[in-house]
Each structure stands twice: as C-alpha cells, then as structure tokens.
N, C-alpha and C positions, 0 to 999 in steps of 0.2 A: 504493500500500500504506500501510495506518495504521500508526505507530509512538510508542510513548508513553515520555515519557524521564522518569524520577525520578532529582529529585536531591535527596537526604538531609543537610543541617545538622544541630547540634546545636541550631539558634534556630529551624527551619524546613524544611519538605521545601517544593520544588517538582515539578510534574507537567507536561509540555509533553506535549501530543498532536497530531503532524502527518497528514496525509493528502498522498501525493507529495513529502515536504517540504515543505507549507505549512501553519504553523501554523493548527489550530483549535480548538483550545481549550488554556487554560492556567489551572494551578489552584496558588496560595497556603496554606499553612496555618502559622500561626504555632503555637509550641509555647505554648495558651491554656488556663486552667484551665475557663471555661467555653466549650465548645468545643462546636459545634453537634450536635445526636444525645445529648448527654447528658443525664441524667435524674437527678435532687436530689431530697433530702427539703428541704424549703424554710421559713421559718417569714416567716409575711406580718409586715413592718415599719410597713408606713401602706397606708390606704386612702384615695382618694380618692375619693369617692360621686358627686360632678359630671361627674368624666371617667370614672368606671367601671375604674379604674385600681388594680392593686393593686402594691405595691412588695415584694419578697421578698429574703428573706437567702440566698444558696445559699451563701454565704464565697469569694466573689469581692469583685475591686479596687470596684467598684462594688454598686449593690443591682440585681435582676434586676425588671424589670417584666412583668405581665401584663396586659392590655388586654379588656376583656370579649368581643370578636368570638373570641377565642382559647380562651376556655374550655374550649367543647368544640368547636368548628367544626369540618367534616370539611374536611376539603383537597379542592383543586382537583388530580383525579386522572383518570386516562383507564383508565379499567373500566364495568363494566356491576356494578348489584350483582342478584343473584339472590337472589329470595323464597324462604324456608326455609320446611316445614312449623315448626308449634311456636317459633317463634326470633321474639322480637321486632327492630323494624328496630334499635334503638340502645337500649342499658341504661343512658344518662345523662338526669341531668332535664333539665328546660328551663331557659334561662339566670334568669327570673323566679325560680326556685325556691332559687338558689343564693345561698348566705348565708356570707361570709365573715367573718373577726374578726380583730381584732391579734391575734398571738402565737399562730395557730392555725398546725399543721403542715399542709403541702399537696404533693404528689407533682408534679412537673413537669418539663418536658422544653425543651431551650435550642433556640430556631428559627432564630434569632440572635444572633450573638454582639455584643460592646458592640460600641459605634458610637461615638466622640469622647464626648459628656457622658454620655450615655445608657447604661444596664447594658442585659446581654444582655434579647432578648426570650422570653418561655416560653410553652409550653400547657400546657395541663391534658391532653388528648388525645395520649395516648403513644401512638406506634408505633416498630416494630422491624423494620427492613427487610433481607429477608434477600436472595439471589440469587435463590429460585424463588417467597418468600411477601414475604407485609409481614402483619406481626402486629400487630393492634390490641386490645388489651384488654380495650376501650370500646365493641366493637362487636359485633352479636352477628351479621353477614349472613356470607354466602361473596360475593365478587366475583372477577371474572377481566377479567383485560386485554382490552380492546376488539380489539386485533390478534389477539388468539385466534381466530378466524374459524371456522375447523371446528367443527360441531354436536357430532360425535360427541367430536370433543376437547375439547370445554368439559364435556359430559355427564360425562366420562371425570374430570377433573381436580376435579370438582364432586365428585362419588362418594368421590373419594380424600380429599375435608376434610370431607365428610361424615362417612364412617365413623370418623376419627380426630376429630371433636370428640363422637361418641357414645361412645367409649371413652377420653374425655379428661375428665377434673373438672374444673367450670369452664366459666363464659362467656364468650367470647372472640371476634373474628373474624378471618377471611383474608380475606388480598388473594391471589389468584393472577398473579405477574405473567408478563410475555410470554416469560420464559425457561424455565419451567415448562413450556412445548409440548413434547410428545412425549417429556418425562423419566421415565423408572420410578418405577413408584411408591414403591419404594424408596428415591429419592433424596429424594423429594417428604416421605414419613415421617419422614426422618432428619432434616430439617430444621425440620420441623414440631414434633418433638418438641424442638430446639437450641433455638429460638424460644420455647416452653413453658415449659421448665425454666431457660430466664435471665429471663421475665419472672417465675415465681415465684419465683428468687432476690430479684429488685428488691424483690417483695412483704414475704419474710421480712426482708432489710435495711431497709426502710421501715420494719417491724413492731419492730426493735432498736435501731436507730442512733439517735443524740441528732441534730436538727438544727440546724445545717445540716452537709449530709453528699449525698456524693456515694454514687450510687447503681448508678448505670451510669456505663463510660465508653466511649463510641463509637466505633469503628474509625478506625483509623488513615485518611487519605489515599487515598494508596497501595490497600486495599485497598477505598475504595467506590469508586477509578475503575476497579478490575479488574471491581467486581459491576455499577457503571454501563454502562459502557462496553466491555466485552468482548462481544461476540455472534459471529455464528458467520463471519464474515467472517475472512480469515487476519488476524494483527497481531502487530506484534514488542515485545517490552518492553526496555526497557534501562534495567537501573539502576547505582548507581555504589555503594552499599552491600551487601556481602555478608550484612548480618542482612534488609534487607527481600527481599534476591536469594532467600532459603533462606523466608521466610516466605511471600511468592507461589509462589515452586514447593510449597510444604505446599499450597496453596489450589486450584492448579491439578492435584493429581495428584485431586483430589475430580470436578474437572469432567471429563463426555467430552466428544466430539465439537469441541472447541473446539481451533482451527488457532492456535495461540500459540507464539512463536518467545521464550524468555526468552532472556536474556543481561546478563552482570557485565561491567560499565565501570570495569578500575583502572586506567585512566590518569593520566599526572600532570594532564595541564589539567584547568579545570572543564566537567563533560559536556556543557552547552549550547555552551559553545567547540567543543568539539571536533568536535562533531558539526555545527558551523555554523549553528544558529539562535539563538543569543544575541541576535544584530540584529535578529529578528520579534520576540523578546521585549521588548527594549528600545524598539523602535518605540512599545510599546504606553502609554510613560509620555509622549508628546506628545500636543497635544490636536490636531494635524495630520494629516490621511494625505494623501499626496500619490497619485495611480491615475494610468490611464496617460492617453496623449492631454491631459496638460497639467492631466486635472480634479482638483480635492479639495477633502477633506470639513474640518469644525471640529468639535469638540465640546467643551463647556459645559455645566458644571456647576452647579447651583444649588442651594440646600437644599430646592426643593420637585421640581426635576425638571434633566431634562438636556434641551436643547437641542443639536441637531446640524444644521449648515446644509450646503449642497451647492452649491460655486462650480465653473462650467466651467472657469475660468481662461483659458488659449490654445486652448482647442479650439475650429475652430468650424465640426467637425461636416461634414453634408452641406448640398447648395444644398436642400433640402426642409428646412425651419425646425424643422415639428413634428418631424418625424423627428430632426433635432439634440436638440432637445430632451430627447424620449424617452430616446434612447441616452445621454444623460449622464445622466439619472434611473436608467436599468438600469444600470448602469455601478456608479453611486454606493449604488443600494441593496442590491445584492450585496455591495458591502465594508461600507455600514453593518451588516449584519446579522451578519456575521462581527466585527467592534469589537463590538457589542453583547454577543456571546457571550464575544470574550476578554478582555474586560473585567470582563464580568458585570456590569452595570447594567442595577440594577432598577428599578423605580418607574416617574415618570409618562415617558415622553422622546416630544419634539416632534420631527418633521424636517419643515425647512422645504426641499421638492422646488422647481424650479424648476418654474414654472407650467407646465401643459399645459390645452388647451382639448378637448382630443379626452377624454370620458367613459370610451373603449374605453380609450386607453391608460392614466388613471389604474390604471384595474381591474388591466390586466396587471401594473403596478409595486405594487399591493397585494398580487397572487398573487406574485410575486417574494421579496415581503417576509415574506411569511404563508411560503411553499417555504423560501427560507433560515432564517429564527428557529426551525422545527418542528426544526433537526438539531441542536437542544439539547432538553434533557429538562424545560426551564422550561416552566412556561406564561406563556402571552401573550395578550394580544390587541390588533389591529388596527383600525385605525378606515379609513373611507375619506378618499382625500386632499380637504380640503376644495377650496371656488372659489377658495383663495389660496395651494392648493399645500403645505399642512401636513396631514398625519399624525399621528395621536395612539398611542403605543403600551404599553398598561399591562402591564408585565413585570413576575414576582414576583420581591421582592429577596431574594436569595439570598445570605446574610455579605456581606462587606465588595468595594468596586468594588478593583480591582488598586490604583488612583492613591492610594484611603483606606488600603489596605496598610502603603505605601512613602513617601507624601508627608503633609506636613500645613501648617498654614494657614502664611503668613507675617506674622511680627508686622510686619514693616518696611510692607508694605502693605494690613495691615488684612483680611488676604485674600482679596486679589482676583488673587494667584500664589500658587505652592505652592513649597517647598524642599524637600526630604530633611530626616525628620526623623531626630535624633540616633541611635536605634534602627535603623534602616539604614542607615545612614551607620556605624556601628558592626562592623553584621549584612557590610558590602563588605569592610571591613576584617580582619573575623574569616575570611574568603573567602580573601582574598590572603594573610594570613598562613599558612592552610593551604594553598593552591599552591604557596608558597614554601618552605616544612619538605619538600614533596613533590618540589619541582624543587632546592634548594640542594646544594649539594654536599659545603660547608663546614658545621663543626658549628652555628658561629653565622649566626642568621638574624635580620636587622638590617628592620626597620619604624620607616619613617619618619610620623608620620602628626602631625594638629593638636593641640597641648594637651589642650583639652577633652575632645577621643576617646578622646587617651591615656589622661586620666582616667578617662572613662567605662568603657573597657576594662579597668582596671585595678580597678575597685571594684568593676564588675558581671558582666565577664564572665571574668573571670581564668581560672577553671576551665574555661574551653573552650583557652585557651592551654597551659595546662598538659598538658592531656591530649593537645594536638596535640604537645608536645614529648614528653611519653614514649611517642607511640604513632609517631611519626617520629626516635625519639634526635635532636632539637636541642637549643640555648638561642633559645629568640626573647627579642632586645632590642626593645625599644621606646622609641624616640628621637623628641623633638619637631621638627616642622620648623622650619627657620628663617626 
C-alpha cells in the first residue's frame, strides 16, 4: 500500500512517499521566493547577444535568467495533440522574430529555481496545470494524454474543450490529462473555467503592477503531490499539520472515486521518527548504497554530470560467470533507478555496468532501467550500454538534487566533500528545539548548541522560536556548548 507522509516546518515542508514501507520518492521545498510554477512581471536587466541569454529582474536574491531554447519551446510531454478545424497549431512567433530590449517588461514563469551562483531559470511559455487540464495560453491545439486509449473517450473529452473554448473569449489551449478519463463533464467545466479566470487575472495584474512583481504564486507542495500523484489506486496520507490536514481534505471532498485514507499526526516525535523511515531518508545524503549479497553502488557528482559506478564487492554470484554478472547488473540497476528518483538528479548521468559480453543481456538491463525510471513523471532517456559497459542517461533536471538542498561545497577542501551548510545545520536545530517544547515537561527548555548557530538562530531565525514558545507555553534558552 502507498503512503505519503508530510511534514510541515516553518523553513520547509517535507513529503516522503512509501510503497510497502519503502521509500520512493521524496520531495524538499524550501520556503523560496522564486519558487518553481510561479509567474513575474519581469523587466530584462542585460542581454547577452552571443549566448542568447537574457538576464531579468523578478526581485529575487539573484537576477532570473532566460536562455533562448526556453522562449517559447513546448515541453517534453506525453499526449497526442489533435488538429482543430479553424485553430492555428501555436499563436507564438518564431524564435528569429523575437526582439528583446533592456528595461523592457516581459511575463515569465520560474522552471527552476536558483542553483549556487546562478538565479532561477524562466520561460516565456506559461502553463497552468490543473488535476484534469494543463492550461496553456500560448497554444491554440486541444491535446489529450496518450494513456487515454479509448476512441470514444478521447472523442468525448475533445467535444467537452471544444465546446467550452467556442463559448470562451480568447485563444488558448488544453492539455487533457490522464485523470480527466471518465470525469463529468461537469467537473471537466469547472475546472476549465478555474484555469481561465486565474490566467486572466495574471493578464489584468500584468496589465497594473509596476515591475518587478509577482504575478502568480504556485501551489503549495503538499498539494501538487496530491494532483501528481494520487490516482485511483487506494493511499493513505499523513500529515502532522492541522492547516495542511483541513486544506487536503477541502481538495479531496472535490474529487470522487479516489480511495484516500487522510489522517493528523500530533504526536510529540518528529513524523518520519515515528513512523520509522527517517533512516531511508537519511541514507539518501551518502554517496554509498550498500544492496544485498555484498554488492554496491557510488555516486559522483560533477558540474557537468553524475557519475554512478556499480562494484560486486563479496558477491560472487553463480559458477556461470555471465550469469554473475548479469545479476549484479539487475540487482544494481533497480536501486540505481530508484536513487535517481529520490534524489532527483537531472542532467547528463553515466553508469558504469560491469561488462557483459552477451548483446541479449545488455538489452534486458536497458528495459530494466527504461521499466524502473518510467515510475517517475520525469522524462528521460536511455542510451544502450556501450562495449565498455556505460550507459548514458539524459534526465530532465527538475529544482534542486536533495544533496544541493542540504549540503554545500567545502572551503577546507576546495570541494571535492561536502558539509552541512549553516542553513541546515540551523533548519536541525530549529527541529529539536520544537520536539523538545513538545516533549519537556518543565517550563524551561535549555538548547545547547555551537556559537555561530547560536548566532545564526538568534538574528535570523528568532521568530520561529518565539512562536514555538507561545504556541507550546515554554522559555527556550539557548546556551553555547563548551
């Protein structure tokens, strides 16, 4: 049975998603101002004409860059689009046509957020993804999910955004995605029209606001892993916040047919404690995995790509060589595919397989690799294993890897290790102090922690303390250790 555990910070939510108890996916979000999904009035700061490069203001810590492939590009998406009478395919120009200026105003949407030097990345190509559509502005086609399969239910769901863009003002397109199967048209309309009336708000605030000015702000967490990931399989949620507990159940009484078991987590421990997967979580900050029969994996990070090698260690397998082989390939590429997900690393990554000579078997540990990466909602793709037993796998990067999170470079070694950076290191301590108002018994609650945190906690994060003491009646001290 799948179970999805949100834990709620004032710095930060986290989302653990198990299957039988074993973690598969897990998701970060820092409390960011440009936060992916959101949408700016923006004003371009520098152009660079060589790299095609435009730098924007949206009034973040950094300047937001766009990259001319982003313009208008359509994403790599898994639908079919359908030809409309009368509707042109796309109502943007060609890249050639477009003329940018310093200190011109431009609409844009964060794809990702910053990265270490770099400000977030933008398009120009807004969409708006709802549970049954994805709203594009910029498009004028109808599309529907490839897994829609039935003629007469794509005809049917077709008909339905049909007749709502003929009695809608305005060019626009749909996506029909795969949750849209078999839904009333009713529910299809209602959303359709939700979707309408916040992109024409975006439009009127664009049309008002000085920039730089935010325009949209994107749903929380919490609720794109409820729209991601909820389908009609049963699944229990558990959260440990009563405001997100009360705003999923508003979202869930919307949906039918859906087998969802909600539940409030007020226990004193922290919820991943409790419920005992704190240690898959934590696992996930080594570059090690150890599997079973002795084998495991490495992975390595580089600025241009990751590297992951696959050592047997003590296993050694059966008296048939290839067949050892093999099995520590299968073995290995099962967990690599799962790190790769809860990780969430994107970009170029190499895996060096231990050789195989048999052509049959590379293929099978390609389908292996290709079967497990498909149970994320990423794209990908795979290359075959060369004659030297590498793998090439270009995955799109999706914000930030868990490790860029939580760690960053080390000065002492020029970064070639990582530490906790002060910001987590902070974020642990802000943790335990709230366990401890929770579990104390006595009214003072004494924190022992290093100088510099103390510092840090005391100039930047004060207000999270505060509020744990009046919303727990303590005093938390804060005491340097010795």
């Amino acid at each position: 049975m799948k179970k999805i555990y949100i834990n709620c910070e004032d710095f930060e939510t986290n989302v653990a998603i198990t299957n039988n108890d074993k973690l598969i996916n897990f998701f970060v979000e820092k409390n960011v101002y440009a936060r992916t999904g959101n949408i700016y009035k923006g004003k371009i700061n520098k152009i660079i004409p060589n790299m095609n490069f435009i730098f924007i203001d949206i009034n973040d810590e950094k300047l937001a860059f766009l990259s001319e492939k982003e313009y208008f590009n359509f994403p790599e998406m898994d639908f079919d689009i359908i030809e409309s009478e009368n509707r042109e395919d796309v109502i943007l120009p060609p890249n050639e046509q477009i003329i940018f200026e310093k200190g011109q105003e431009i609409m844009v949407q964060v794809i990702n957020e910053s990265h270490h030097t770099k400000g977030a990345r933008l398009t120009t190509n807004i969409m708006l993804p709802g549970n049954f559509i994805v709203f594009y502005p910029f498009l004028k086609n109808i599309a529907i999910s490839k897994k829609i399969i039935d003629i007469k239910e794509r005809e049917r769901l077709e008909n339905i955004v049909k007749k709502f863009m003929d009695e809608t003002v305005g060019d626009f397109g749909i996506i029909l995605r795969t949750n849209a199967q078999n839904k009333e048209e009713i529910e299809i309309i209602k959303e359709l029209n939700e979707y309408y009336n916040k992109w024409k708000k975006i439009v009127e605030d664009f049309n008002i606001k000085k920039a730089p000015a935010l325009l949209y702000k994107d749903c929380d967490i919490y609720q794109k892993i409820i729209r991601e990931y909820i389908e009609d399989e049963e699944i229990e949620i558990i959260v440990d916040s009563s405001e997100v507990f009360d705003g999923i159940r508003e979202i869930l009484k919307n949906w039918s047919g859906k087998k969802v078991t909600l539940k409030n987590y007020d226990g004193v421990k922290p919820i991943f404690e409790y419920f005992e997967i704190d240690s898959q979580i934590k696992s996930l900050y080594s570059n090690i995995i150890s599997l079973k029969k002795g084998i495991y994996i490495k992975i390595d990070h580089t600025e241009a790509l990751t590297v992951i090698d696959i050592n047997s260690g003590k296993f050694k397998g059966d008296e048939d060589f290839d067949k050892s082989i093999f099995l520590t390939n299968e073995i290995a590429a099962k967990e690599i595919a799962r790190q790769i997900i809860l990780r969430n690393i994107g970009g170029l990554i190499v895996i060096d397989f231990i050789d195989m000579k048999n052509d049959e078997d590379k293929q099978k540990i390609k389908e292996i690799m290709d079967k497990e990466l498909s149970k994320s909602k990423i794209f990908f793709k795979t290359s075959p294993i060369s004659e030297f037993g590498l793998m090439e796998i270009i995955r799109k990067r999706i914000d930030k890897r868990i490790d860029e999170i939580y760690f960053k470079e080390c000065g002492s070694c020029s970064g070639r290790g990582i530490i906790l950076s002060k910001e987590s290191i902070c974020c642990n301590y802000l943790k335990n102090i709230k366990y401890e108002c929770k579990k104390e018994i006595t009214k003072e609650v004494i924190i022992y922690l290093p100088e510099d945190i103390k510092n840090e906690i005391e100039n930047k994060y004060n207000y999270i303390v505060k509020k744990y003491e009046k919303l727990y009646n303590k005093t938390v001290i804060l005491k340097t250790e010795r």
